[in-house]
C-alpha positions in Angstrom: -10.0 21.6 2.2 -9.2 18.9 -0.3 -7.6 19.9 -3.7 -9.8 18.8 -6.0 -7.3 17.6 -8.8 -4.9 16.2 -6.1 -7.7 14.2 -4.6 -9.0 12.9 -8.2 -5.5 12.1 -9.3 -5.1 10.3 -5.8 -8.6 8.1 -6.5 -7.3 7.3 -9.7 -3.9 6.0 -8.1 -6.1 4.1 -6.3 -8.0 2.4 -8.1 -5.2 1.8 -11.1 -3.4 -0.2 -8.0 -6.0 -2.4 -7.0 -6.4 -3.7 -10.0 -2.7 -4.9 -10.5 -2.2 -8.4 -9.6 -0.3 -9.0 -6.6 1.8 -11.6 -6.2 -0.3 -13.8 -4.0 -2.9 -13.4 -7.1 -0.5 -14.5 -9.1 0.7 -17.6 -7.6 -2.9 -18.8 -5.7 -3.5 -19.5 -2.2 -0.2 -20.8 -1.2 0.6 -19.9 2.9 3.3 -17.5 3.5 4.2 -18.1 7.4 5.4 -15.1 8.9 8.0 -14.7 11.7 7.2 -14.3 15.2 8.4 -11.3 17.1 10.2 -13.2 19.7 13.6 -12.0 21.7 16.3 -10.7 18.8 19.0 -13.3 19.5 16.2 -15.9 18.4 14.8 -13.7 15.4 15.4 -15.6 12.9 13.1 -15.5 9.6 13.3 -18.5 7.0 13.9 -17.1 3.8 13.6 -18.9 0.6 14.9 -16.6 -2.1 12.3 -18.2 -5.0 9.2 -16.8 -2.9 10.4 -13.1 -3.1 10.0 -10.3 -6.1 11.4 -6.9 -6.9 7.9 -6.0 -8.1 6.1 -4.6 -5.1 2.3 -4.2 -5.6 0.9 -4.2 -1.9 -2.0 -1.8 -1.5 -1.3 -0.2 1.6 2.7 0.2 0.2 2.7 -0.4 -3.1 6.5 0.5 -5.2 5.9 1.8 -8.3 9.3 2.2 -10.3 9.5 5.7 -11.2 7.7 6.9 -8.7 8.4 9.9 -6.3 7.1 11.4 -3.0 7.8 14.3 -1.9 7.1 15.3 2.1 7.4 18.3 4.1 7.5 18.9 7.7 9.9 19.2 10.7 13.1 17.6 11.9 15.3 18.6 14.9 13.3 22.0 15.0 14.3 22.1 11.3 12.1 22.7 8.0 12.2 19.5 6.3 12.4 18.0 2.7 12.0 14.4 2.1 12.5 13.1 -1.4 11.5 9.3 -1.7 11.8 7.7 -5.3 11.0 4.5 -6.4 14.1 3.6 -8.4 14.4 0.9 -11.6 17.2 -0.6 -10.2 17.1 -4.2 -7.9 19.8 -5.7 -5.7 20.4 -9.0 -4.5 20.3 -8.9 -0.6 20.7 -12.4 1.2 19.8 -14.2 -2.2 16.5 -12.3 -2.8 16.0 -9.8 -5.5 15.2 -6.4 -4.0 13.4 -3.2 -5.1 16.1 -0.2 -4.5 14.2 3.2 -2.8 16.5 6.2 -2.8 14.9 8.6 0.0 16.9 11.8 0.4 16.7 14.0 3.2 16.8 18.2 3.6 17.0 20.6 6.0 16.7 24.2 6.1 17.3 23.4 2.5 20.8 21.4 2.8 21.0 17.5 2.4 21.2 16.0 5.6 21.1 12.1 4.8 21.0 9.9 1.9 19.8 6.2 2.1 19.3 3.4 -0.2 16.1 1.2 1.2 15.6 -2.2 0.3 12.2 -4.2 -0.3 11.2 -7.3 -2.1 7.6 -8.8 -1.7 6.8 -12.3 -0.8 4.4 -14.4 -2.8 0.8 -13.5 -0.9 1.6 -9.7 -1.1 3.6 -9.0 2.1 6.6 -6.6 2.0 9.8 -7.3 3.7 12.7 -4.8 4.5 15.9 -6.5 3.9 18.8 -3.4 4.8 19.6 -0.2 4.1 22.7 2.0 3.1 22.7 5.3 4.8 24.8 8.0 5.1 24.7 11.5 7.0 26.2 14.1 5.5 28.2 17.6 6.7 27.2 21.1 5.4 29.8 20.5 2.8 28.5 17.0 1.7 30.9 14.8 3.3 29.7 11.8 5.0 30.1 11.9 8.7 28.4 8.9 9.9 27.1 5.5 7.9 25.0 4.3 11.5 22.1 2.1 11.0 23.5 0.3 7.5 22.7 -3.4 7.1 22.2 -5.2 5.1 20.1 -9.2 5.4 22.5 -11.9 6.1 25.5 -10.0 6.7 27.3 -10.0 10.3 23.9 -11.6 11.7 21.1 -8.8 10.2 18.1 -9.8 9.5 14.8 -8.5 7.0 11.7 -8.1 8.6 8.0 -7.5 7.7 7.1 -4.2 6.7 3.7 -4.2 5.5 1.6 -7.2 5.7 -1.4 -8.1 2.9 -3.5 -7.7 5.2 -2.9 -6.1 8.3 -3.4 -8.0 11.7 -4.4 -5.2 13.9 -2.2 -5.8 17.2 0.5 -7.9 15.9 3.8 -7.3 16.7 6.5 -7.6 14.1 10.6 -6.4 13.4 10.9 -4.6 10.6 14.7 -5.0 10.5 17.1 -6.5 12.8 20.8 -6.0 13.2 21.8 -5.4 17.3 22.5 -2.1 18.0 22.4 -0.3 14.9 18.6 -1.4 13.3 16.2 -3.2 15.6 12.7 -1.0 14.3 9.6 -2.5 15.5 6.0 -2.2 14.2 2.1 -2.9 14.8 -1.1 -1.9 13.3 -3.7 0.0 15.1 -6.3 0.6 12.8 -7.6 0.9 9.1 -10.4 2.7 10.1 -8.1 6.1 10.7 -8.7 9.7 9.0 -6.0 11.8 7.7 -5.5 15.0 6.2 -2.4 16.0 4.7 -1.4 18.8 1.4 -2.3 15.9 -0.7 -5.7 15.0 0.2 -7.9 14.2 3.1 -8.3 10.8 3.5 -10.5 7.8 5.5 -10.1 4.4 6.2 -6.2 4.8 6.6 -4.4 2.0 8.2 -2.4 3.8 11.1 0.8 1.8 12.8 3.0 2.4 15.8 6.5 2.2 15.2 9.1 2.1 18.5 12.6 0.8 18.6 15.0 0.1 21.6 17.2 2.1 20.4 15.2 5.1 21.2 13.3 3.8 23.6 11.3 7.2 24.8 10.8 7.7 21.4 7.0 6.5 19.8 5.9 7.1 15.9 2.6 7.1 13.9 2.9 6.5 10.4 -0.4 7.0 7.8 -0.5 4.5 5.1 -3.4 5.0 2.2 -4.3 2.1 0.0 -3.0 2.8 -3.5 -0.4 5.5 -2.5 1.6 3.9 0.4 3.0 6.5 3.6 1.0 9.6 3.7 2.2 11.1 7.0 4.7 10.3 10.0 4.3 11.8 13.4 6.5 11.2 16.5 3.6 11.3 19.2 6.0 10.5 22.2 9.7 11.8 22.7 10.3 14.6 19.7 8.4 16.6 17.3 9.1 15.2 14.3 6.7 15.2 11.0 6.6 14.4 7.7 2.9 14.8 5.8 2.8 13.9 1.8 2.4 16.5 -0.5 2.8 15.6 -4.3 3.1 12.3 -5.7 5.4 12.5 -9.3 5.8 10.3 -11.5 
């Protein structure tokens, strides 16, 4: 059953979103090409710095400094904790100014991983994902294991889409790419989904498949509500992993 103050507060997130202008609002019809998904030795986006913003207003993501979200679930037959916050701060990845999304990881109550995302949107309302600094920690804090860092432009890594405007059901795009340590894939299924998490219950979600070759038995669902962002994340092939949203602080 739907908590009725959750789900008001959640309608009113929504509509206080859509009525930000996006960047594409801002700056008229002009044509934002995006990359094809080709073979990753012959990824490579163009990326003009001047097109990009910090300020990250897509619907079905939308990055709200100040912003946190809080998830529960399960993670290697663990309980799970997952603190994402929308921080203040930008960084300047491959020339473009990025929001910085600090998304901390428990389980059984200890922190497992700590990672610094980084997102900038492009002038019609897409979001791109330009690197991330991660880092797993020991039960005594200590970082055993910085796998899967990259950031755009360095050593070959390069951003990729990770929300469109408007999402192209079927289309195939990298969300990241850096051989062997970030090559994350994704694709819309549908935005006519239904969800029901702590938060709220939910219709006309946009549901996506992400896969990557790095795990390549492995297949994920994630839930994305317009005006709130991710609402849940579910490996559906190869594990048991979950994550559904329950509070939204800010």
């Amino acid at each position: 059953m739907t908590n009725p103050t959750r789900a008001a507060c959640a309608a009113a997130l929504v509509t206080a979103t859509m009525t930000i202008p996006t960047a594409s609002h801002a700056s008229g019809d002009r044509s934002c090409p995006l990359p094809t998904y080709g073979p990753g030795s012959s990824y490579r986006p163009t990326i003009g710095p001047s097109d990009f913003s910090a300020h990250v207003t897509n619907p079905w993501f939308p990055l709200r400094p100040g912003t946190t979200y809080v998830y529960t679930g399960t993670k290697d037959g663990k309980h799970a904790l997952d603190v994402v916050t929308v921080s203040r701060q930008t960084k300047a990845i491959d020339g473009v100014r990025t929001r910085v999304v600090q998304d901390r990881l428990f389980l059984d109550g200890v922190l497992e991983e700590r990672t610094a995302d980084y997102y900038a949107q492009d002038r019609c309302g897409n979001v791109w994902y330009f690197g991330e600094d991660t880092a797993v920690l020991d039960a005594h804090g200590h970082v055993t294991d910085r796998s899967g860092s990259f950031h755009a432009g360095v050593g070959g890594a390069q951003p990729g889409v990770y929300q469109q405007r408007g999402p192209e059901i079927g289309r195939l795009f990298r969300q990241e790419w850096f051989k062997g340590q970030a090559e994350d894939r994704y694709r819309a299924l549908t935005t006519a989904a239904s969800v029901t998490v702590p938060y709220g219950d939910f219709r006309n979600a946009l549901r996506t498949e992400e896969r990557t070759d790095l795990e390549p038995g492995v297949v994920d669902n994630k839930y994305y509500v317009r005006g709130i962002g991710v609402v849940e994340e579910l490996t559906v092939k190869g594990g048991t992993e979950s994550l559904h949203l329950v509070d939204v602080l800010r």
